[in-house]
C-alpha positions as CSV (number, residue, x, y, z in Angstrom):
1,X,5.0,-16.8,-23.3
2,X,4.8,-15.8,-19.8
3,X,3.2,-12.5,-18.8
4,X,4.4,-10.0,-17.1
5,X,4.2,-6.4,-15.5
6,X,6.5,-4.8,-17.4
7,X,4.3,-6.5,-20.9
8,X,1.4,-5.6,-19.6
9,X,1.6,-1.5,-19.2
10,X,-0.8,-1.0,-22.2
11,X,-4.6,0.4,-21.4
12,X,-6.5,-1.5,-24.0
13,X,-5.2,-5.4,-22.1
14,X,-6.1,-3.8,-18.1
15,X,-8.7,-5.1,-16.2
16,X,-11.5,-3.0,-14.9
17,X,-11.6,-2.3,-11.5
18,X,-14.3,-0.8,-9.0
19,X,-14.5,0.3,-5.3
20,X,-15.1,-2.2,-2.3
21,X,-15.7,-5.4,-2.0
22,X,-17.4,-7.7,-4.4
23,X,-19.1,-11.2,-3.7
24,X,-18.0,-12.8,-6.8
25,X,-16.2,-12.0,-10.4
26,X,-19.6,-11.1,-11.7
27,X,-20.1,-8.4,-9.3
28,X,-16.8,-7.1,-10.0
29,X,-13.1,-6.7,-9.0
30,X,-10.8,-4.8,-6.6
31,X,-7.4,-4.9,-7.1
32,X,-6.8,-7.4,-4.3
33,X,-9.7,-9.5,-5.3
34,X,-7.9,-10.0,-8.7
35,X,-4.9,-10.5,-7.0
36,X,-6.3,-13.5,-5.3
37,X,-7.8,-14.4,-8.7
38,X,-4.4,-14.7,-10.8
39,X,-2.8,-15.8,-7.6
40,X,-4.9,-19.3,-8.1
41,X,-6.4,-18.5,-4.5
42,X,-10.1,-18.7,-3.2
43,X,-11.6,-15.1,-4.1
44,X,-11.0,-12.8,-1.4
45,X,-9.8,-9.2,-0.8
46,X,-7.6,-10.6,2.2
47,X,-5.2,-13.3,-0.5
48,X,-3.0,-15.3,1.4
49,X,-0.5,-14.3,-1.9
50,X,0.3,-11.0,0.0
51,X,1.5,-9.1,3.0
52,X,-1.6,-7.8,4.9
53,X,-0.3,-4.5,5.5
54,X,0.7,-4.1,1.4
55,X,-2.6,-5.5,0.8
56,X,-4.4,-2.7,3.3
57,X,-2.6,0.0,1.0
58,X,-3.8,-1.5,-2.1
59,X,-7.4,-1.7,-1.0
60,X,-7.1,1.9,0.2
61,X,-5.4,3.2,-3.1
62,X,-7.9,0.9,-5.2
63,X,-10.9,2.8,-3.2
64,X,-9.2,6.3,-3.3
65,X,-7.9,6.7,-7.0
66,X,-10.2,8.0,-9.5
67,X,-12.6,5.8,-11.9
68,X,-10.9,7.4,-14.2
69,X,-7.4,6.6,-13.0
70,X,-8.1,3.3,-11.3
71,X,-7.4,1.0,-14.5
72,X,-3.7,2.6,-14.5
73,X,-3.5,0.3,-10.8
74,X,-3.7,-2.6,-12.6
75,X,-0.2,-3.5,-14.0
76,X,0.4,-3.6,-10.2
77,X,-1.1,-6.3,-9.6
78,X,1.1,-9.4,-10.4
79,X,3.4,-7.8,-7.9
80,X,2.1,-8.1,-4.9
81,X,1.7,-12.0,-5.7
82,X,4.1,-13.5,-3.2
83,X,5.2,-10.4,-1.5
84,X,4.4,-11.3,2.1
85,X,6.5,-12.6,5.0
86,X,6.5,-12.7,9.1
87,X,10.0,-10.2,9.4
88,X,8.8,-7.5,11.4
89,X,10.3,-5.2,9.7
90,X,7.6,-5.4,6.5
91,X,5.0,-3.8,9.1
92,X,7.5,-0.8,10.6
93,X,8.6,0.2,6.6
94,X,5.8,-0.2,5.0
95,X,4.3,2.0,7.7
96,X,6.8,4.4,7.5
97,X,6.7,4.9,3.8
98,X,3.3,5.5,4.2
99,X,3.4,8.2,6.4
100,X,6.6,9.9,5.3
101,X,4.8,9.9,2.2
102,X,2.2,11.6,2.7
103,X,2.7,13.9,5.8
104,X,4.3,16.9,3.2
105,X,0.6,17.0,1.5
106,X,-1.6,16.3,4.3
107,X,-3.8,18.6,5.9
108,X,-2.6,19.6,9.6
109,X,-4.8,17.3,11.7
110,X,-3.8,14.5,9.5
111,X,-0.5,15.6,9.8
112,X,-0.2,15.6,13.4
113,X,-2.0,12.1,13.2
114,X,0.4,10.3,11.3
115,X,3.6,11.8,12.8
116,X,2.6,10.0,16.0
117,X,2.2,6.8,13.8
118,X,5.3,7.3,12.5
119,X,7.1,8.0,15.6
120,X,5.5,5.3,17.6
121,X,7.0,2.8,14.3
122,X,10.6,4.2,14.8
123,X,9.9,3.2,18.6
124,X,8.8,0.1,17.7
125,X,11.8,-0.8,15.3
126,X,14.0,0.7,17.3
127,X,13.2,-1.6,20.2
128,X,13.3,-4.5,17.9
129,X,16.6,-3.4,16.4
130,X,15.2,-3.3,13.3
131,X,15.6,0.1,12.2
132,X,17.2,0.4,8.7
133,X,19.1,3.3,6.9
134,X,15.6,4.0,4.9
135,X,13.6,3.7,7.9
136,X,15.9,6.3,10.0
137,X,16.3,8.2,6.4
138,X,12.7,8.9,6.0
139,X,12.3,9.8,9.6
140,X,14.9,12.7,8.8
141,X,12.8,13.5,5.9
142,X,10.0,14.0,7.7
143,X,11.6,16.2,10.4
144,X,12.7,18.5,8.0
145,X,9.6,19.0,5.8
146,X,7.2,19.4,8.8
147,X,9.0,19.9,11.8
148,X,5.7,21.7,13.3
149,X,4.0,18.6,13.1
150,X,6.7,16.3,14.5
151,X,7.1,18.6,18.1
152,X,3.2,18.3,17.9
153,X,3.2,14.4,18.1
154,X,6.1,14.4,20.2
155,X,4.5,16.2,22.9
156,X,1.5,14.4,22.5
157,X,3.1,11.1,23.0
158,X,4.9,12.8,26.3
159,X,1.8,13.6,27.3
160,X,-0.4,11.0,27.0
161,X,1.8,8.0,27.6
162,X,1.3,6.0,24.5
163,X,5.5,5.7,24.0
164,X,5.1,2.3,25.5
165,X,2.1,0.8,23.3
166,X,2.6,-2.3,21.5
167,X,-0.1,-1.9,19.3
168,X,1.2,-1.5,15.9
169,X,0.2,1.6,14.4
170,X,0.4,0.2,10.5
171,X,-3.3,-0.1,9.6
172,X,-4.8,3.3,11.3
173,X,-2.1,5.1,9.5
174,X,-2.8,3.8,6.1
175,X,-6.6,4.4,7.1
176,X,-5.3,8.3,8.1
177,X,-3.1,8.6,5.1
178,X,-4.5,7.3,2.0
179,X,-7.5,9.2,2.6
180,X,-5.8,12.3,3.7
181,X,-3.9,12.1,0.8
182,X,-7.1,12.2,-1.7
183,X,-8.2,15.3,-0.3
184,X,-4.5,16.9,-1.0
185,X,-4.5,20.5,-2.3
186,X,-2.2,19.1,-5.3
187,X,-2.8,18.4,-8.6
188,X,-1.6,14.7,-9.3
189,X,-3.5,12.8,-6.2
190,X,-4.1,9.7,-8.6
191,X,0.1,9.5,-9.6
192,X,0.4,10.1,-5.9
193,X,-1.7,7.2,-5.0
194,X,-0.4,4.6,-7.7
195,X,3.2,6.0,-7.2
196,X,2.9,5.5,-3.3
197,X,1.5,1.7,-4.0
198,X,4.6,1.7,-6.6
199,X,6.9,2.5,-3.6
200,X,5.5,-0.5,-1.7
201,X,5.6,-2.8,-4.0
202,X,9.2,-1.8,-5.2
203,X,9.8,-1.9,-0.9
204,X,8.7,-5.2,0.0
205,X,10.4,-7.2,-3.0
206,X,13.8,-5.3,-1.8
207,X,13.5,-6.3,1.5
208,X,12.3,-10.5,0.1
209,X,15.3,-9.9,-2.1
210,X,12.8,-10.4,-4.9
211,X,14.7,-9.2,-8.7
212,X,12.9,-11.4,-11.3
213,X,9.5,-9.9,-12.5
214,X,6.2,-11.7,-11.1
215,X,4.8,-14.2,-14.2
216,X,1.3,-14.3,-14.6
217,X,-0.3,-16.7,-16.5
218,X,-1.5,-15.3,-20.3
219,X,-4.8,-17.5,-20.4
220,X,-5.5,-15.5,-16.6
221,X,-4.8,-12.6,-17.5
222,X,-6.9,-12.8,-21.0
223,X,-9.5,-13.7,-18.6
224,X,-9.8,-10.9,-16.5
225,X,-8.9,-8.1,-19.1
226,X,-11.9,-9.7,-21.0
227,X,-14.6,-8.5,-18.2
228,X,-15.8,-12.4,-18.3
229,X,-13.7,-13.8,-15.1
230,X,-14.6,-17.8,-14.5
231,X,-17.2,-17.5,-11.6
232,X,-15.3,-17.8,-8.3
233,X,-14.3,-21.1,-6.9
């Protein structure tokens, strides 16, 4: 029988996780380090199995979420096997979702920090033609929930020229807004945190056009729930 997310969503079969980066299986496991694991690739934090931006989130959410919570992050996993692709449009949503996300919850400097990201995405899609309906959706959103913040960002940018950068803002605003969003004022960081990885999972198989669940297989998975992963390749 194959394995799969939806079959695995019971605490006594996850994997334990821990912060950073690990040499090898003995030392431990991030969620992208078992990733690579159960993809069949070398053991790495950086899996060739998965978008890099998706895989800067999950990193950042693995690092940021809770001991306590972390093992919840772990049904994840199998997703973000063979979610990756060159369409530009993976780095401007995935970006987007980010911020949009957390802007509501972030403190005000962090705010004012990832509403340029976001605006300088929008520029960038737009430019590309690659703006969707939930790219220009979430952009609304985000106008309307902290408008301060957006006039902030947009005089910033009017001010110090950066509207015709290239550089693509996806990394620095996952660095800005994972953190930011641990530190929230609000109650349920950790569901914040796995929802918002959720959200980019659920993203990027949309936009592959990916409806079948991710198969793992059961002798791997055994493997890694049982704390004993075969010493890396």
């Amino acid at each position: 029988m194959s394995l799969v997310k939806t079959q695995i969503d019971q605490p006594e079969m996850l994997p334990v996780l821990s912060r950073g980066k690990h040499r090898n299986p003995r030392r431990g496991a991030c969620f992208m380090e078992m990733a690579s694991y159960l993809a069949g690739e070398r053991w790495s934090d950086h899996p060739a199995c998965t978008h890099p931006l998706l895989a800067h989130l999950a990193r950042l959410v693995n690092d940021c979420t809770s001991d306590e919570a972390r093992p919840r992050l772990a049904v994840l996993i199998p997703s973000v096997i063979g979610l990756t692709s060159t369409d530009r449009r993976w780095d401007h949503e995935l970006a987007v979702l980010t911020a949009s996300t957390v802007l509501p919850v972030a403190p005000e400097p962090d705010q004012r920090a990832l509403a340029v990201g976001m605006l300088t995405c929008e520029r960038l899609a737009e430019e590309e033609g690659l703006v969707s309906d939930r790219l220009a959706a979430a952009c609304r959103d985000v106008e309307t929930q902290v408008p301060l913040a957006l006039d902030w960002a947009w005089e910033f940018i009017s001010r110090h020229r950066v509207a015709g950068s290239r550089h693509h803002p996806g990394p620095a605003i996952m660095n800005c807004a994972v953190p930011a969003l641990a530190q929230a004022c609000v109650p349920d960081v950790d569901d914040r945190m796995r929802g918002l990885l959720s959200d980019a999972v659920d993203l990027c198989e949309d936009l592959l056009g990916r409806v079948a669940p991710v198969e793992v297989e059961p002798e791997r998975w055994d493997e890694v729930c049982s704390g004993a992963i075969a010493p890396a390749r």
